[in-house]
N, C-alpha and C positions, 0 to 999 in steps of 0.2 A: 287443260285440267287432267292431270293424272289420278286415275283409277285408283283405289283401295286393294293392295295386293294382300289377300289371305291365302291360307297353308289352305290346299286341299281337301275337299269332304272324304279323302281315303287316307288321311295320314294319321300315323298308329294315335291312338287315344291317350299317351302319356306324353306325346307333344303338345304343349299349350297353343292353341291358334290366337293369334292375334293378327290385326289389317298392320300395314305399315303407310304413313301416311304420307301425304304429298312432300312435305316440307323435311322428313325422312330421307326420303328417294332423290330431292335434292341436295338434301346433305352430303348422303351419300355419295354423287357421283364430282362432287367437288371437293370430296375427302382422295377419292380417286385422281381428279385431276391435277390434285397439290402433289400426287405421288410423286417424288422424284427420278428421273429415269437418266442414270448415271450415263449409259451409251448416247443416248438422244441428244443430252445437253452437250456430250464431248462432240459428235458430229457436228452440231448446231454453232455450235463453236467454230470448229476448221471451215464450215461452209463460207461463217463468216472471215474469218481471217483470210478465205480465198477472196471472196468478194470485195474486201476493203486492200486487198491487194491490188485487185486490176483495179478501183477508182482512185487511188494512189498513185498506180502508174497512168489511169487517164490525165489524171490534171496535171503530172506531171509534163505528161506528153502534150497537151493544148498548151501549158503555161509556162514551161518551161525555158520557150524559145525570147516569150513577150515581159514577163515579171522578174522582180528582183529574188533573192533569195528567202529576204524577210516575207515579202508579201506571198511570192512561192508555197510560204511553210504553212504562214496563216490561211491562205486559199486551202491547202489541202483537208486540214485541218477540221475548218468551217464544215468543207463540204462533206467530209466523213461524219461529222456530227449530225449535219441536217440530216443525212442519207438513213444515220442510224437510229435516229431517232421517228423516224417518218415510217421506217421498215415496220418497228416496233409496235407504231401506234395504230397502223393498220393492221396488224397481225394480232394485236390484241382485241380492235374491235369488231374485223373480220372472224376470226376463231374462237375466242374467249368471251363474249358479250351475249349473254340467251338469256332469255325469259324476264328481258327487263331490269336483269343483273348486273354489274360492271365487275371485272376481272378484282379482286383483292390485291390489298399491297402487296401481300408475299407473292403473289402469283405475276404482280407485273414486276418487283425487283427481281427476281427470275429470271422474268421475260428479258429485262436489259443487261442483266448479268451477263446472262448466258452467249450474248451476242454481241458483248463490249469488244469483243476480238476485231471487230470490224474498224473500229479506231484507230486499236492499238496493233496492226496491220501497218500502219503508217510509219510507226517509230524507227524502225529500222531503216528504210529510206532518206525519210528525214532528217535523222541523225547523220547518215554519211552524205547528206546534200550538206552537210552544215560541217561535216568534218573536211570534206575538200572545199569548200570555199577556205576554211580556217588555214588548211599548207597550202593556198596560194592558185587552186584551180581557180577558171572563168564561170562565168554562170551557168553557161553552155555546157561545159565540160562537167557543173557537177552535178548537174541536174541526168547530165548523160548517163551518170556515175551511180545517182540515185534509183533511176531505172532498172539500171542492170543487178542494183540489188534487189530490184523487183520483180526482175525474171525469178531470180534464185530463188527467193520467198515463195516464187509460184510452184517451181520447182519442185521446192521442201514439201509445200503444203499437198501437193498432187500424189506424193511418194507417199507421204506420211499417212493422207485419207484412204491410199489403195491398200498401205499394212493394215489399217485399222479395220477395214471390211474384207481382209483376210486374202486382198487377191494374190495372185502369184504371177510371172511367166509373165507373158504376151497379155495379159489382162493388167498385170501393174504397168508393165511400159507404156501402156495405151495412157492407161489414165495419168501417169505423168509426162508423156509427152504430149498431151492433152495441154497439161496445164503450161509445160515450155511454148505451146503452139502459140497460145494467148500473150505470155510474155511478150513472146517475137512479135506477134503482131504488134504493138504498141511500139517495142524498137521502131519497125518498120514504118510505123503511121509517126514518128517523129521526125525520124528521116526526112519523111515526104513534106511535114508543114515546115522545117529548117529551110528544105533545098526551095519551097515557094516563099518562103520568109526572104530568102536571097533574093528571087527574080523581082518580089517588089520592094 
């Protein structure tokens, strides 16, 4: 229960005092919340475009060796959607959910807006897994193909998050070869289930 907030018994005598009431102060601070916060939502964004990049190139890298191309696309797909949708729902009812309240439409198409990037992460891979199978690559070959434009995408996004938080020097190469580090790792974890895919 929240307290009755009044003006002070020293505030000048031509301010009118009034209490402001419970259901005020909640208003209040969800007029606050609806605020939009243009920086916030653009990070929130790249974060996600990073994160539905490496699980992009995870499933690539698990499935790529074992699935067809179709099923390939649709596996990725699914699994961005479950991922993104799951992020969502706990982050609205872990951060957004008080006093008995549930988050508002606007506040949760926001929520999913803001973070659809984690999907659509995907398109770029997936289209060039689908444009070298079309001139005639192996499954193998284009899944290899889709990866490595998955590097890049980690690449972009790594450069692009260190211009936007203003770093420079040895502080931006860090964080973008940060984000090449993780590409490579998935190369490299593909490598290794292809070359035991062979032994058995």
């Amino acid at each position: 229960m929240v307290d009755p907030v009044a003006l002070p018994t020293w505030a000048p005598a031509h301010v009118p005092r009034r209490t402001v009431s419970e259901s005020e102060l909640i208003e209040g601070v969800n007029t606050v919340r609806r605020e939009p916060v243009t920086g916030f939502d653009e990070g929130r964004r790249r974060a996600s475009g990073i994160y539905g990049t490496i699980l992009t190139a995870a499933v690539i890298t698990a499935g790529g060796n074992v699935l067809s191309t179709a099923a390939l696309e649709v596996t990725v797909l699914v699994t961005l959607v479950i991922y993104w949708v799951a992020e969502q729902y706990a982050e609205l009812l872990g951060e957004h959910t008080y006093q008995g309240r549930l988050p508002g439409g606007a506040q949760i198409r926001e929520s999913f807006g803001s973070s659809f990037a984690m999907v659509t992460a995907s398109f770029g891979p997936l289209i060039s897994l689908l444009v070298a199978r079309g001139l005639g690559a192996n499954q193998l070959g284009a899944a290899e193909l889709a990866l490595l434009v998955c590097l890049l995408l980690l690449v972009y996004h790594g450069y692009s998050a260190g211009r936007a938080a203003g770093l420079k020097g040895w502080q931006l190469v860090a964080v973008t070869a940060t984000a090449a580090l993780l590409g490579a790792a998935m190369v490299v974890l593909k490598a290794f289930l292809q070359h035991q895919h062979h032994l058995y």
